[in-house]
Every structure is written in C-alpha cells, then in structure tokens.
C-alpha positions in Angstrom: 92.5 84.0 71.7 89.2 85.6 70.8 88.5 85.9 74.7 91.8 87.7 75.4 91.6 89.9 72.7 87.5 91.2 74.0 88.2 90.8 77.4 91.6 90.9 78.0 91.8 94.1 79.3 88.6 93.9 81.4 89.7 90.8 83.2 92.9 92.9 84.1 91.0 95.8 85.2 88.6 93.3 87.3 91.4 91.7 89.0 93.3 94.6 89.8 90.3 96.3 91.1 89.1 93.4 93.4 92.9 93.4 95.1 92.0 97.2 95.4 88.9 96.5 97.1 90.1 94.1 99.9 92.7 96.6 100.6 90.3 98.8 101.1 88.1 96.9 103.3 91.1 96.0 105.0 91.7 99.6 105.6 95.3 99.0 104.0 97.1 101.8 101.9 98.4 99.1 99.6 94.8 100.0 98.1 95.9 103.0 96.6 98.8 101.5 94.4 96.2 98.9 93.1 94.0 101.6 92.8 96.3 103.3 90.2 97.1 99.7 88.1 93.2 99.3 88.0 92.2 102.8 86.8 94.7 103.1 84.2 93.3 99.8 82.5 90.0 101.4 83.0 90.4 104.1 81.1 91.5 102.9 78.3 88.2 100.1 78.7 86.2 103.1 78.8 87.6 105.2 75.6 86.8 101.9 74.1 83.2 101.6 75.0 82.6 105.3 74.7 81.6 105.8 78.8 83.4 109.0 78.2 82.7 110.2 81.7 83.8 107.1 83.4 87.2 107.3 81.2 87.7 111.1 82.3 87.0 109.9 86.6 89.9 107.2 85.7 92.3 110.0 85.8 91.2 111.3 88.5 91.3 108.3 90.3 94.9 108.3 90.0 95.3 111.2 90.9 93.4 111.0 93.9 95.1 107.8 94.9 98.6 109.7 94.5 97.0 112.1 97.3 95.2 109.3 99.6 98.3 107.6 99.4 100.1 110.1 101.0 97.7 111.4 103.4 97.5 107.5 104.5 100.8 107.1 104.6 101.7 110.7 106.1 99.7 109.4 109.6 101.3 106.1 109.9 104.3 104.4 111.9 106.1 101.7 111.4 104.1 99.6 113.7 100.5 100.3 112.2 98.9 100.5 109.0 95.5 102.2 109.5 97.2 105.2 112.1 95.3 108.0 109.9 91.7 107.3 111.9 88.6 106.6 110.4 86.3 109.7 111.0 82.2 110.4 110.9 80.6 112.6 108.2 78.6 115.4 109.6 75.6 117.1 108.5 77.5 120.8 107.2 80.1 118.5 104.9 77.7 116.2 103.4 75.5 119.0 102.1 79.1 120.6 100.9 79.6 117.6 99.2 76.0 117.3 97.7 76.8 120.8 96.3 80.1 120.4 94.9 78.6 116.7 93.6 75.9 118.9 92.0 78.0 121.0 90.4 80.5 118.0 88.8 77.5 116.3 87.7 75.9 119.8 85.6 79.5 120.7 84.4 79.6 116.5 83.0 76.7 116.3 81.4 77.1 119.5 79.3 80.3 117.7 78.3 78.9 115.3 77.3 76.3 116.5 75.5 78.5 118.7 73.6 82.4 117.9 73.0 81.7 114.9 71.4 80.1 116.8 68.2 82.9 119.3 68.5 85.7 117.2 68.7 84.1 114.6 65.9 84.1 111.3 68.0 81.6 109.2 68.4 79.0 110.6 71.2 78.8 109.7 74.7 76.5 106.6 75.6 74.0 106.9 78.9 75.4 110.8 79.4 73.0 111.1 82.5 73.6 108.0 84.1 77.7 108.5 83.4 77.9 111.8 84.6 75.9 110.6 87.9 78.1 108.1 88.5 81.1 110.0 87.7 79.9 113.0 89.9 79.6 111.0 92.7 82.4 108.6 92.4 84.6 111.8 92.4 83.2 112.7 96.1 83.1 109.3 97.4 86.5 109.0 96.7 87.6 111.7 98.1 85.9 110.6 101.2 87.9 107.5 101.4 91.1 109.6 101.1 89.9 111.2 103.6 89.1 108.1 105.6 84.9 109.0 106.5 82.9 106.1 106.4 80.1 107.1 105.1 81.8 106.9 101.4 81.0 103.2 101.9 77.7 104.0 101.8 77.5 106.3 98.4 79.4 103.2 96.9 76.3 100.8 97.2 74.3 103.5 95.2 76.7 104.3 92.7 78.0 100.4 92.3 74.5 99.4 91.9 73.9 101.8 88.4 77.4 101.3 87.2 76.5 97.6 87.2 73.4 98.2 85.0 75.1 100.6 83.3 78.3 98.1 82.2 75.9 95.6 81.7 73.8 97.5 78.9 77.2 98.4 77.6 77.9 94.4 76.9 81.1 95.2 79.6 80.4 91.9 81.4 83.6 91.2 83.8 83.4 94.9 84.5 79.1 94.4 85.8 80.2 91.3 87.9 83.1 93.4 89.5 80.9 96.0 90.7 77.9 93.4 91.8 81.2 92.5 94.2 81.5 96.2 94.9 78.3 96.8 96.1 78.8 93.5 98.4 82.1 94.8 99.0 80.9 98.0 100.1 78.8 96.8 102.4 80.7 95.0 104.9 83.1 97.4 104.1 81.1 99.6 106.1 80.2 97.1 108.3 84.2 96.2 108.9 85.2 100.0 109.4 82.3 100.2 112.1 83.9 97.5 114.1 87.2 99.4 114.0 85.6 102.5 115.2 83.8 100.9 118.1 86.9 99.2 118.9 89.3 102.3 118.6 86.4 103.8 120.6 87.0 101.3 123.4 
C-alpha cells in the first residue's frame, strides 16, 4: 500500500506517457490523447516535488496536444493516419526557435527565482536546470505538432537532464521513463527518416 501511495501516481504518469511515446514514434495522432492523460498526472507529480517549471509546461502540454491534435487530424482521410507530412527544419526557423526558446527560458527562471517568496510556497528546486528543460520542451513540442523532425533530436538533450534531474529529485519511475525517452527519441528519429525517404520515393 506504501508503494501505491509514493508511486502511485508516477507509475500512472509512466505508463500513460510510454503509450504516448509509441504513438508518437508510430507517427499516430492517438499520441495526443495519451498525451493529455499523461500530462495531467504530471502536473500534479510535479506540484508535489516542487519542479514548478515542469508542473507549469504540463499545462501547456495539453494545450498544445488539443492543437496537434487537430492540426494532425485536420490533414487526414479516412484511409491514412500520418496524411499531415513530416517536414525538415531549416536554418531561419531554428534560430527563431532558439530565440523564442531564449526568451521562455529568461522569462522562467525569473519565476522561479521570485514567485515562490511572493506567493509563500516552498521555493523552486534545480530553477536553471527546470526552466531549461521547460524552455525547450515548449519548442520541441511544438515542433512535433507541427510534424519537423528534428524535434526528435532536441528530445535526446532535453530527456537526458530531465532524467538527472528526476533522479536527484528521488522521482524514480519518472528517470526510468525518460532513459526510455531518450531511446525512444532516437529511433524515433531514425523511424520518421525511413518515412521521409519512403514518401520521397
């Protein structure tokens, strides 16, 4: 009982999250509505382990997966479940994107240096690290909605801290899931690569 009552919640997460995942490296929409399950159990992970940050990017998970949902599904047909294609990132968007990353990750961190002391709660843990992470899981998620494939890529950098970071944080299930991320991201890559070539053919 002692198990459920710790972990409970991050086993959920995990498991919703890694159904999200092969979705994803399926290049299925079902991802998004996995998505959504897995970010609202997050969040309330997060509040609990004061990754403040991390807690705030769960709502805007599912509000990006409301979007990439749509945009998906707005491209399909009934006989095909990947119709919206997979595109390249170029040079002029990725230094957009660095920008606007930038920006999130000043606009965090000042956040999180600061509410917690005005709001009386108990202050943000790793702020640098969280904001980081947060920052640039905002763009790389965007960058699936959008279907380029490079957001594959900023996943193994941004798995790879999360992992340390959930593992300082004693969040075990939750550092496991995302060494399966970083995996998962790359032959996610690696599978949406194939596609292109094929779709190229």
């Amino acid at each position: 009982m002692d198990l459920i009552r710790n972990y409970g919640l991050e086993v959920a997460g995990t498991l919703a999250s890694l159904i999200y995942l092969f979705y994803s490296i399926r290049e299925k929409a079902w991802l998004w509505p996995w998505g959504i399950v897995a970010s609202v159990v997050s969040l309330i992970v997060f509040y609990q382990a004061t990754l403040y940050a991390d807690m705030g990017l769960q709502m805007y998970y599912v509000i990006i997966s409301i979007y990439g949902w749509w945009y998906w599904m707005s491209g399909q047909n009934s006989q095909s479940d990947s119709a919206v294609s997979i595109k390249e990132l170029n040079i002029r968007l990725l230094l957009k994107l660095l920008i606007v990353g930038g920006l999130i990750y000043l606009v965090l961190l000042g956040a999180l240096l600061n509410i917690p002391a005005m709001v009386d709660i108990a202050s943000s843990d790793l702020p640098y690290l969280d904001s980081f992470t947060t920052a640039a899981s905002i763009v790389a998620t965007w960058m699936l909605a959008r279907k380029y494939i490079h957001h594959w890529l900023f996943w193994v950098v941004i798995n790879t801290i999360s992992m340390g970071m959930y593992m300082y944080k004693g969040l075990y299930f939750y550092s496991f899931l995302f060494l399966i991320y970083t995996a998962g991201a790359i032959v996610g890559y690696s599978e949406w690569k194939r596609t292109m070539t094929q779709n190229a053919q």
